[in-house]
The first five atom37 places (N, CA, C, CB, O) and aatype in JSON, in Angstrom:
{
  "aatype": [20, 20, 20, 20, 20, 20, 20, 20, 20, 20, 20, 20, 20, 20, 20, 20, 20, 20, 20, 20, 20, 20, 20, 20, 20, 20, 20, 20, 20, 20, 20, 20, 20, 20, 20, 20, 20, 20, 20, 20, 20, 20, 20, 20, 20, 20, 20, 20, 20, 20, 20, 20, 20, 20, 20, 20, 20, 20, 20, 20, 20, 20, 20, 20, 20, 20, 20, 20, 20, 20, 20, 20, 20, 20, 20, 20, 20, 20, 20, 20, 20, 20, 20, 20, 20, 20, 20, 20, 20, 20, 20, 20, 20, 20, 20, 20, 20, 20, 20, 20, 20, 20, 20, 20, 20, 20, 20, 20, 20, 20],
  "atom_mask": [
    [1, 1, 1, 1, 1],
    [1, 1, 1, 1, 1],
    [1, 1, 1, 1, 1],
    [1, 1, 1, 1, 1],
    [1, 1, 1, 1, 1],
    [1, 1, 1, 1, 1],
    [1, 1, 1, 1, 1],
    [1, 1, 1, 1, 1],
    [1, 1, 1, 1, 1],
    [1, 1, 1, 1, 1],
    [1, 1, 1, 1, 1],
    [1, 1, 1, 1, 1],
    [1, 1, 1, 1, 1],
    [1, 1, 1, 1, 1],
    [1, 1, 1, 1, 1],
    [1, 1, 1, 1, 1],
    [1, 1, 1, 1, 1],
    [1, 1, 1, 1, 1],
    [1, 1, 1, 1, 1],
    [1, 1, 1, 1, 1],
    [1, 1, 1, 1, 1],
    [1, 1, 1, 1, 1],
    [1, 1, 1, 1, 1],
    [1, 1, 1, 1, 1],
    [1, 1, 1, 1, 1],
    [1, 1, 1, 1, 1],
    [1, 1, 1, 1, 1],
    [1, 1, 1, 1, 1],
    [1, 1, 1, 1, 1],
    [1, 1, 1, 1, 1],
    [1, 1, 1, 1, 1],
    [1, 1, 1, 1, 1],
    [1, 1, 1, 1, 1],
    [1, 1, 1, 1, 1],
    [1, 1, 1, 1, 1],
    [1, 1, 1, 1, 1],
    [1, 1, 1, 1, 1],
    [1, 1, 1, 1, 1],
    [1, 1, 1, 1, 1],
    [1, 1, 1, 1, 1],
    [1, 1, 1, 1, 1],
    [1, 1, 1, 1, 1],
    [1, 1, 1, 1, 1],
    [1, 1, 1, 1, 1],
    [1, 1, 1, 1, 1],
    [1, 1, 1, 1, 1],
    [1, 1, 1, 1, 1],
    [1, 1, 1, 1, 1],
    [1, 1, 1, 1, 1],
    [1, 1, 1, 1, 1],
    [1, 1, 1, 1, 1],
    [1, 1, 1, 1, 1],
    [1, 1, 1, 1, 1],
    [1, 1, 1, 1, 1],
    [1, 1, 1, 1, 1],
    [1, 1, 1, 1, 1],
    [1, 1, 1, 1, 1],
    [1, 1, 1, 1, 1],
    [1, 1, 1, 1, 1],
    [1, 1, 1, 1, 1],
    [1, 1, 1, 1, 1],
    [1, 1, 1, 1, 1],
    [1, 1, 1, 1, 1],
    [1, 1, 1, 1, 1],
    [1, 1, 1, 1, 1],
    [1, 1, 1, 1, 1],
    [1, 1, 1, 1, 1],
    [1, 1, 1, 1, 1],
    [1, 1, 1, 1, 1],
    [1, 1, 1, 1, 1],
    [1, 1, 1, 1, 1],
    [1, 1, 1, 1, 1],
    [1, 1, 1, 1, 1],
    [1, 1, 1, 1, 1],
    [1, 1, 1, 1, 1],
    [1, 1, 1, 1, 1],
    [1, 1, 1, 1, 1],
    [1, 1, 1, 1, 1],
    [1, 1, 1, 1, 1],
    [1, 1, 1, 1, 1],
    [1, 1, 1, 1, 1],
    [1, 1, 1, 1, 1],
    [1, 1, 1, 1, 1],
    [1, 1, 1, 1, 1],
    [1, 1, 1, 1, 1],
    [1, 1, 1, 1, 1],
    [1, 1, 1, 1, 1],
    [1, 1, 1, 1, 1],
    [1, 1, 1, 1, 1],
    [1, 1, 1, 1, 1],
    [1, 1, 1, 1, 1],
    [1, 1, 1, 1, 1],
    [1, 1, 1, 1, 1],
    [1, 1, 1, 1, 1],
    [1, 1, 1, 1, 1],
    [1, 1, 1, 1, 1],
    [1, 1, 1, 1, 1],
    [1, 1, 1, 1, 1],
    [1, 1, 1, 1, 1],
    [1, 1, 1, 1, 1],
    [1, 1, 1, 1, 1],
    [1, 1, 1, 1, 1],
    [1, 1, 1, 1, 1],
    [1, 1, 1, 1, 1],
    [1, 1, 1, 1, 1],
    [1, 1, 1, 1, 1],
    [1, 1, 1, 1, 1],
    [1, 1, 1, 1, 1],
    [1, 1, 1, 1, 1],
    [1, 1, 1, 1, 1]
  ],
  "atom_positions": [
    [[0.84, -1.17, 0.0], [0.0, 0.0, 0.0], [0.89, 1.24, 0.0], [-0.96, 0.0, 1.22], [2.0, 1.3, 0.52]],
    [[0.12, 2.45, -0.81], [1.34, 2.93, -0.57], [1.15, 4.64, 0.42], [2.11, 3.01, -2.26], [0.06, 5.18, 0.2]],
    [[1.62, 5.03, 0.91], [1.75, 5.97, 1.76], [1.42, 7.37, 0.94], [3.15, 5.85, 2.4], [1.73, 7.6, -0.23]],
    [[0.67, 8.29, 1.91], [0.24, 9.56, 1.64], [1.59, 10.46, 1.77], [-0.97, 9.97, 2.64], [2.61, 10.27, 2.43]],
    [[1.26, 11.41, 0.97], [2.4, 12.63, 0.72], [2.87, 13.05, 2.7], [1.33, 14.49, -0.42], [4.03, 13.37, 2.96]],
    [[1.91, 12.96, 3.69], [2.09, 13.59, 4.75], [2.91, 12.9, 5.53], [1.03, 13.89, 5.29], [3.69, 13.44, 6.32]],
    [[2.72, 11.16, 5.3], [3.26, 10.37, 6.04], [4.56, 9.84, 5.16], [2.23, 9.38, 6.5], [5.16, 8.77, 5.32]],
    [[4.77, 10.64, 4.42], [6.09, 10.25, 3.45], [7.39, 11.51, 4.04], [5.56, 10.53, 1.32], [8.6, 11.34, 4.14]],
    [[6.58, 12.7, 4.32], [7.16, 13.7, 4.93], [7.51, 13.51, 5.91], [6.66, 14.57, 5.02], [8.7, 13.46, 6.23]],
    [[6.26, 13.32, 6.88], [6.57, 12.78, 8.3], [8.19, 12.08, 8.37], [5.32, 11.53, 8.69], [9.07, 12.69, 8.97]],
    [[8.45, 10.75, 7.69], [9.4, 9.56, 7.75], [10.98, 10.14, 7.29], [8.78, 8.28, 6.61], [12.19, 9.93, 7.41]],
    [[10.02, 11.0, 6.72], [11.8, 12.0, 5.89], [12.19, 12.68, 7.12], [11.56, 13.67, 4.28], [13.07, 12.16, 7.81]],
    [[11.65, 13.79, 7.48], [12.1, 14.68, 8.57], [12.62, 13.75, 9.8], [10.85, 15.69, 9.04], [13.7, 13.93, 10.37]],
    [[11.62, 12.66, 10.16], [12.62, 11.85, 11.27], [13.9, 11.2, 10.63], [11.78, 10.53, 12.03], [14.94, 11.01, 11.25]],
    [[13.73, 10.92, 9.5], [15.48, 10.07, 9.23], [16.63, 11.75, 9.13], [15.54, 8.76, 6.84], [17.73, 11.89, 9.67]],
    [[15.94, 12.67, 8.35], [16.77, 13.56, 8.25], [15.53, 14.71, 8.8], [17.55, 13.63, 6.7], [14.36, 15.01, 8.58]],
    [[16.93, 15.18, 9.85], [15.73, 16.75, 10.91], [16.31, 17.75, 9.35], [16.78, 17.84, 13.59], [16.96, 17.33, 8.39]],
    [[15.88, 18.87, 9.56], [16.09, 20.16, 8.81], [17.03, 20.6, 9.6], [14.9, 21.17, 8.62], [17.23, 20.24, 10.76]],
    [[17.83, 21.65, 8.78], [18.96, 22.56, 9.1], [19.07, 23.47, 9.75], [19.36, 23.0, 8.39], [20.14, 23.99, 10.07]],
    [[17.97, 23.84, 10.06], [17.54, 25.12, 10.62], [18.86, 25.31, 11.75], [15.82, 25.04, 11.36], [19.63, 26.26, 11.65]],
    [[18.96, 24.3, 12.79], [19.49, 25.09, 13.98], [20.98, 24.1, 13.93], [18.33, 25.03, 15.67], [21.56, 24.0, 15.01]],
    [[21.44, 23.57, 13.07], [22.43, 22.27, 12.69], [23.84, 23.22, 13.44], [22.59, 21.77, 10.45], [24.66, 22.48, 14.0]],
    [[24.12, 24.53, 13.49], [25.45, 24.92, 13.47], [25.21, 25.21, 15.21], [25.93, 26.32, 12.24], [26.12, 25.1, 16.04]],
    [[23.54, 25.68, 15.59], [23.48, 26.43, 16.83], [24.07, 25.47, 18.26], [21.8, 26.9, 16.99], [24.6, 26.0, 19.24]],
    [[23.89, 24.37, 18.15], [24.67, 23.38, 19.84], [25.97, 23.88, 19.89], [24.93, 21.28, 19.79], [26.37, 24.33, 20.96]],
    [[27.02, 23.86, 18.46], [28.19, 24.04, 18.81], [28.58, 25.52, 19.67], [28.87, 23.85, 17.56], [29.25, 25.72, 20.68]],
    [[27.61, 26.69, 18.5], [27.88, 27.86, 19.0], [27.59, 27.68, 20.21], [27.32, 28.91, 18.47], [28.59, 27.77, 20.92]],
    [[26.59, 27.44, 20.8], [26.19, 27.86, 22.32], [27.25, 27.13, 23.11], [24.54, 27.37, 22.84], [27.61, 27.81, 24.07]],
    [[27.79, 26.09, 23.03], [28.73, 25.64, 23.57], [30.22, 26.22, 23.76], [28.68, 24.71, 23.06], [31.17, 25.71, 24.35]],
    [[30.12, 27.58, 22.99], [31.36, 27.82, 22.69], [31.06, 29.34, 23.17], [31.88, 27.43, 21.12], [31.91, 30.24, 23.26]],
    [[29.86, 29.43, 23.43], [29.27, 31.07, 23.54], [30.45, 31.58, 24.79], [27.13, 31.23, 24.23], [30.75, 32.77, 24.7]],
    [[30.93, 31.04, 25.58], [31.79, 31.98, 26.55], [32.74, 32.51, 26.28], [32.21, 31.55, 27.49], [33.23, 33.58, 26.61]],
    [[33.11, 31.5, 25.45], [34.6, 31.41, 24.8], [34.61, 32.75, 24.2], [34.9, 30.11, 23.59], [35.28, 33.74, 24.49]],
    [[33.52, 32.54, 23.12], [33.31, 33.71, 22.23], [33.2, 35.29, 22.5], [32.24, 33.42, 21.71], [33.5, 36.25, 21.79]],
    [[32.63, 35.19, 23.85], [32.24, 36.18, 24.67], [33.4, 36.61, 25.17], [31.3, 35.84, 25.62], [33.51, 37.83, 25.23]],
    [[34.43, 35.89, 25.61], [35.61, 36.93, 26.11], [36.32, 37.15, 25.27], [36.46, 36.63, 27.14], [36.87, 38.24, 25.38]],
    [[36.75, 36.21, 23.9], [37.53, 36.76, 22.94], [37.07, 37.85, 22.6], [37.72, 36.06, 21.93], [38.05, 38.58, 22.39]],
    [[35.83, 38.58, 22.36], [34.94, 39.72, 21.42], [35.64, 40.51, 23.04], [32.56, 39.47, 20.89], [36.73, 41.05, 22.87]],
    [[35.23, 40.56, 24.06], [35.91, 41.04, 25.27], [37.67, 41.77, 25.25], [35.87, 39.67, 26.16], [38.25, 42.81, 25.56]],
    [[37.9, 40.76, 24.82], [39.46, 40.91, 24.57], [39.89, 41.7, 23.34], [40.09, 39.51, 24.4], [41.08, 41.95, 23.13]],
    [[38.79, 42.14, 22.42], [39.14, 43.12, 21.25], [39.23, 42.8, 20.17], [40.12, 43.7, 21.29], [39.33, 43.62, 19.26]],
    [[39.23, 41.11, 19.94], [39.35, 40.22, 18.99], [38.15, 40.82, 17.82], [39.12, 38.66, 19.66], [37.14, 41.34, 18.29]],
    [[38.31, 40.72, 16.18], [36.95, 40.87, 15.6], [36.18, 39.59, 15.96], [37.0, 41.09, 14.0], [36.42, 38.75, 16.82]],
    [[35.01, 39.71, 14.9], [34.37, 38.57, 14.74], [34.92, 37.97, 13.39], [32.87, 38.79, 14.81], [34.59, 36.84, 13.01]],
    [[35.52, 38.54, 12.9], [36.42, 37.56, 11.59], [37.24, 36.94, 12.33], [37.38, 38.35, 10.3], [36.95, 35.75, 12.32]],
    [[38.41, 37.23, 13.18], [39.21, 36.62, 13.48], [39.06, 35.6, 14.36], [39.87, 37.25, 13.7], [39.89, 34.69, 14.26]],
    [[37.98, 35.47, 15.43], [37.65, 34.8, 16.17], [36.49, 33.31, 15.2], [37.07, 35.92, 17.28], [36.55, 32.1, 15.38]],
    [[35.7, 34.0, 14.35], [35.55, 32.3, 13.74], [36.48, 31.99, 12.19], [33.53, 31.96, 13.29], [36.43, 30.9, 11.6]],
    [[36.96, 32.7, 11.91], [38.61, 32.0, 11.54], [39.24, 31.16, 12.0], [39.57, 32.63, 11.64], [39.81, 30.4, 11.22]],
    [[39.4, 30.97, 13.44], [40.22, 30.3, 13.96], [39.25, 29.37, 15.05], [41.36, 31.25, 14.49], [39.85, 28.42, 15.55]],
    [[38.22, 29.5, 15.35], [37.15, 28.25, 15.48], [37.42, 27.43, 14.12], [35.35, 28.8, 15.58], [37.9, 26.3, 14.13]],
    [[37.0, 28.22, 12.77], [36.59, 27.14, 11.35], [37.7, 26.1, 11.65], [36.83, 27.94, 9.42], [37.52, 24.88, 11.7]],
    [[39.18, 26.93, 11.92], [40.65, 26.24, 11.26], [40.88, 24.66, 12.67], [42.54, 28.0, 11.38], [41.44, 23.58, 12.81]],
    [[40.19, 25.4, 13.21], [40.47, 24.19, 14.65], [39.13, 23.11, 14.4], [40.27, 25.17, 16.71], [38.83, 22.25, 15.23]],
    [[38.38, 23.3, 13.11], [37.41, 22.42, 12.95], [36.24, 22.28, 14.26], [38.17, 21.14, 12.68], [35.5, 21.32, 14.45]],
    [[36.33, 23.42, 15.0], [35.06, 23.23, 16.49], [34.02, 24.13, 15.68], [35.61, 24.14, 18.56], [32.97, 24.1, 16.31]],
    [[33.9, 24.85, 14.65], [32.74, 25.03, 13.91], [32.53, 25.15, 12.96], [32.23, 25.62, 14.07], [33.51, 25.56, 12.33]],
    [[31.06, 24.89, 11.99], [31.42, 24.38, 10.53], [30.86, 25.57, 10.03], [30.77, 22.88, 9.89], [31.06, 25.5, 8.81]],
    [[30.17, 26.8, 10.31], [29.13, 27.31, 9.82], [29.5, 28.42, 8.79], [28.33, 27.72, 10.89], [30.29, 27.74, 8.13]],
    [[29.5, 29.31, 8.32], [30.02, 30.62, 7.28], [29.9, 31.31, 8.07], [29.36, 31.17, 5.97], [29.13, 31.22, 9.03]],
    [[30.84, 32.34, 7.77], [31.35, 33.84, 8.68], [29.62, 34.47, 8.81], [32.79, 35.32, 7.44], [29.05, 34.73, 9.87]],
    [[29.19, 34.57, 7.72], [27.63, 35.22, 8.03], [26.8, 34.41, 8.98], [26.7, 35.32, 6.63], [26.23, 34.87, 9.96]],
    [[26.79, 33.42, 8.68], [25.66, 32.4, 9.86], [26.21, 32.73, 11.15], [25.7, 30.43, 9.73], [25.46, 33.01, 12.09]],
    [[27.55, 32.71, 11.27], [28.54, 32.89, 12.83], [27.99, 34.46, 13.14], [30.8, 32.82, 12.59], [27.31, 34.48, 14.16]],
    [[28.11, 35.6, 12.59], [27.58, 36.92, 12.89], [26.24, 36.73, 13.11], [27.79, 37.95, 11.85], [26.09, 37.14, 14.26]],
    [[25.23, 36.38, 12.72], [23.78, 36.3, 12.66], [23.51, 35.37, 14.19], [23.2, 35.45, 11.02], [22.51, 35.62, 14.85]],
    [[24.56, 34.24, 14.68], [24.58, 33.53, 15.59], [25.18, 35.05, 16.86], [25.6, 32.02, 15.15], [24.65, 35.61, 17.82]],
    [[25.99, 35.13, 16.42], [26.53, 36.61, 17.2], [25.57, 37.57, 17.88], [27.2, 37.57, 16.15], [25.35, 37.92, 19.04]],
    [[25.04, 37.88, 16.52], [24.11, 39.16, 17.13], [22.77, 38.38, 17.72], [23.6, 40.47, 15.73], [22.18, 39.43, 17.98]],
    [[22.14, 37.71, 17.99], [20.94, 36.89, 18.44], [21.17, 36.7, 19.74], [20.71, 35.56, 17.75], [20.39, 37.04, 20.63]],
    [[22.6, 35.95, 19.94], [22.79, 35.15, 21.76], [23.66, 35.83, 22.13], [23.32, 33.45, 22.1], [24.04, 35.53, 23.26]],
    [[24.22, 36.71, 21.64], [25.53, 37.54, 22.66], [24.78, 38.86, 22.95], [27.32, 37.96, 21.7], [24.45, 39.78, 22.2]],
    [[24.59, 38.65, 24.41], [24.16, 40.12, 24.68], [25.39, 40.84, 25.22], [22.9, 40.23, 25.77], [25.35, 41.34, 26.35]],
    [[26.1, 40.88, 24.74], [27.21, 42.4, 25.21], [26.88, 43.65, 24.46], [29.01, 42.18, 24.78], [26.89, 44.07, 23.3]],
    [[26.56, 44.08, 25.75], [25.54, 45.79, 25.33], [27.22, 47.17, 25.3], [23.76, 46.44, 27.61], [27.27, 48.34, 24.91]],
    [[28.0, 46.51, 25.75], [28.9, 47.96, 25.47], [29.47, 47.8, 24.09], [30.31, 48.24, 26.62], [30.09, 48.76, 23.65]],
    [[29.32, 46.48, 23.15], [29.76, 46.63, 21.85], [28.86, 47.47, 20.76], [29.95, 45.29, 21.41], [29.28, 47.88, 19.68]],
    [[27.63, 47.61, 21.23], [26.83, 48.49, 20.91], [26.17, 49.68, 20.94], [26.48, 48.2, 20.94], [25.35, 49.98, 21.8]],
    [[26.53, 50.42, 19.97], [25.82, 51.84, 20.38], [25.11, 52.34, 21.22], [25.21, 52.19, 19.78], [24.1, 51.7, 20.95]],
    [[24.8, 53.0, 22.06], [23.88, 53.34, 22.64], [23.06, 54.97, 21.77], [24.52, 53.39, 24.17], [23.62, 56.03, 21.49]],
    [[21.6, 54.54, 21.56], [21.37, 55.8, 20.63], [20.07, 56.79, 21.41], [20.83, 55.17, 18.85], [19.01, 56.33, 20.99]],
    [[19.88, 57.61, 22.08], [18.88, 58.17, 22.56], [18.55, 59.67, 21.81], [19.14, 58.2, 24.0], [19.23, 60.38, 21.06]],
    [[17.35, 59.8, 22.32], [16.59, 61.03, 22.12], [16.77, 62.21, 22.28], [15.83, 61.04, 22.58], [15.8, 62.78, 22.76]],
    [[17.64, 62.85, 22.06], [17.5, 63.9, 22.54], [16.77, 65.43, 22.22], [18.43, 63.9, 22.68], [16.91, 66.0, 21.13]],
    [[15.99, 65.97, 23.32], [15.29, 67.08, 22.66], [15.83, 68.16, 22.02], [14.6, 67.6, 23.4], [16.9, 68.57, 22.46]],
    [[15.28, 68.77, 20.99], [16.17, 69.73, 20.17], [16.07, 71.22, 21.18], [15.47, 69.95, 18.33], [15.02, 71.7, 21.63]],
    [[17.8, 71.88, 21.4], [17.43, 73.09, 22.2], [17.62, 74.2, 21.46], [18.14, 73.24, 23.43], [18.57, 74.18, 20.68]],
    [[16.77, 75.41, 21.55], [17.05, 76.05, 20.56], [18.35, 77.01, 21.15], [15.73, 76.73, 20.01], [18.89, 76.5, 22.12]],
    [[18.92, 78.29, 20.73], [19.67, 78.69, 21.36], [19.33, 80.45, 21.62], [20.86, 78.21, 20.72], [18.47, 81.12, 21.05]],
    [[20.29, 80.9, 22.62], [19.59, 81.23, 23.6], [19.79, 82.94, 22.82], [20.21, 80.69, 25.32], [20.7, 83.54, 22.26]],
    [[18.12, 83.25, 23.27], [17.87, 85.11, 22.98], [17.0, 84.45, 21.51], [19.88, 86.58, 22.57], [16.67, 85.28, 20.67]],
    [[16.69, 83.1, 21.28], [15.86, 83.45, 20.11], [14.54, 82.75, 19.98], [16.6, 83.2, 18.91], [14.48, 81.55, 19.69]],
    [[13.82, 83.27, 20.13], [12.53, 82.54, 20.49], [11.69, 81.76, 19.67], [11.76, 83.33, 20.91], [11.7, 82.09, 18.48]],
    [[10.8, 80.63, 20.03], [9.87, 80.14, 19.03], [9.38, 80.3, 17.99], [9.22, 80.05, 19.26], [9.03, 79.49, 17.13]],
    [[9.27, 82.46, 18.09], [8.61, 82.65, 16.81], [9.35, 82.98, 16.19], [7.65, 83.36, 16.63], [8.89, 83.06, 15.05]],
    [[10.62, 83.33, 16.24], [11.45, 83.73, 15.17], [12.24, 82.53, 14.62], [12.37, 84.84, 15.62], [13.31, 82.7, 14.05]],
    [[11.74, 81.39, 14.78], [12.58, 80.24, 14.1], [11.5, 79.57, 12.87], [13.08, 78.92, 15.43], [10.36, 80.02, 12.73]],
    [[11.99, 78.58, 12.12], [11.59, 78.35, 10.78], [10.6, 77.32, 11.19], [12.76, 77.91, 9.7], [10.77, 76.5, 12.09]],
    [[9.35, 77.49, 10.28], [8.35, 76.57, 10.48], [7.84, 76.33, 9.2], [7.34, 76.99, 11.41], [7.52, 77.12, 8.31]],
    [[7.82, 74.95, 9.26], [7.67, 74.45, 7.9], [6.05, 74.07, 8.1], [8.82, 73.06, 7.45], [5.52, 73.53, 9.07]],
    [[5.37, 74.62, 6.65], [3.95, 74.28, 6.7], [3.53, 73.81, 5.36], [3.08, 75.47, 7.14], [3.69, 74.64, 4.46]],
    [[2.89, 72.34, 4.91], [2.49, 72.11, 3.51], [1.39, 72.81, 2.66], [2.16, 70.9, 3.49], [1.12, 72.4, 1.53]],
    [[0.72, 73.96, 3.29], [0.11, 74.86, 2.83], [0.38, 75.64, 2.18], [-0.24, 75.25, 3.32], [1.39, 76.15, 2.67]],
    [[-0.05, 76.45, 0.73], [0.43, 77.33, 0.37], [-0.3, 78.69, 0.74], [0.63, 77.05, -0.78], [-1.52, 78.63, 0.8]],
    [[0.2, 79.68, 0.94], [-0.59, 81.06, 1.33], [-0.19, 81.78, -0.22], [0.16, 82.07, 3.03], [0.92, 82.0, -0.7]],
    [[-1.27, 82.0, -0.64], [-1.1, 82.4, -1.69], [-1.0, 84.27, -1.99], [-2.13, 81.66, -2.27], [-1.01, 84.9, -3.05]],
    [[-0.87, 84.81, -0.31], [-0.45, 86.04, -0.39], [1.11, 86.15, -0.42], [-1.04, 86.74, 0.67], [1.68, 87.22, -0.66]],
    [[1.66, 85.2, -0.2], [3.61, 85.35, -0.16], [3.86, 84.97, -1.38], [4.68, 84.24, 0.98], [5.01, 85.2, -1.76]],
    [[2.82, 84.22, -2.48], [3.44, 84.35, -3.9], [3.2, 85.69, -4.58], [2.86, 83.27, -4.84], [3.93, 85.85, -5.56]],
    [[2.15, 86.95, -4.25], [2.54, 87.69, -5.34], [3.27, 89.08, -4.57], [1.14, 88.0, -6.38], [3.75, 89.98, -5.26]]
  ]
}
């Protein structure tokens, strides 16, 4: 008899899982490591360069960055970007500064 498309799928995915997370056990296993080399000033080229060459990970420099930025929370390698309010400067007031309006007044064209 022969088997439906679902249960043909089913039998595939258990003999072979998908790729999805195939590179992620090693990284996380290695996440400390990683974490003080990036600590230590190291790039992220140079640091999975020399994971690839020692064969402890198989993945491409991009998958390794994308693994990077997801599970490494080190917040001082990153910008910090805030708000700040605009000040105007001082002796010139609200109304004498530029205000942009999408209206046309059609007394300042003639």
């Amino acid at each position: 008899m022969k088997c439906s498309l679902s249960e043909r799928v089913s039998k595939r995915e258990q003999d072979k899982p998908g790729r999805k997370n195939k590179h992620l056990p090693a990284f996380l296993a290695l996440k400390n490591e990683i974490n003080q080399a990036l600590a230590d000033g190291w790039s992220m080229y140079q640091i999975w360069s020399t994971l690839r060459a020692e064969q402890r990970l198989g993945c491409s420099y991009v998958w390794f960055r994308n693994l990077c930025q997801k599970h490494l929370t080190d917040t001082s390698r990153q910008p910090q970007h805030s708000a700040k309010p605009v000040k105007t400067p001082a002796g010139v007031s609200q109304e004498d500064s530029f205000t942009f309006s999408s209206t046309i007044n059609k007394e300042d064209l003639i």
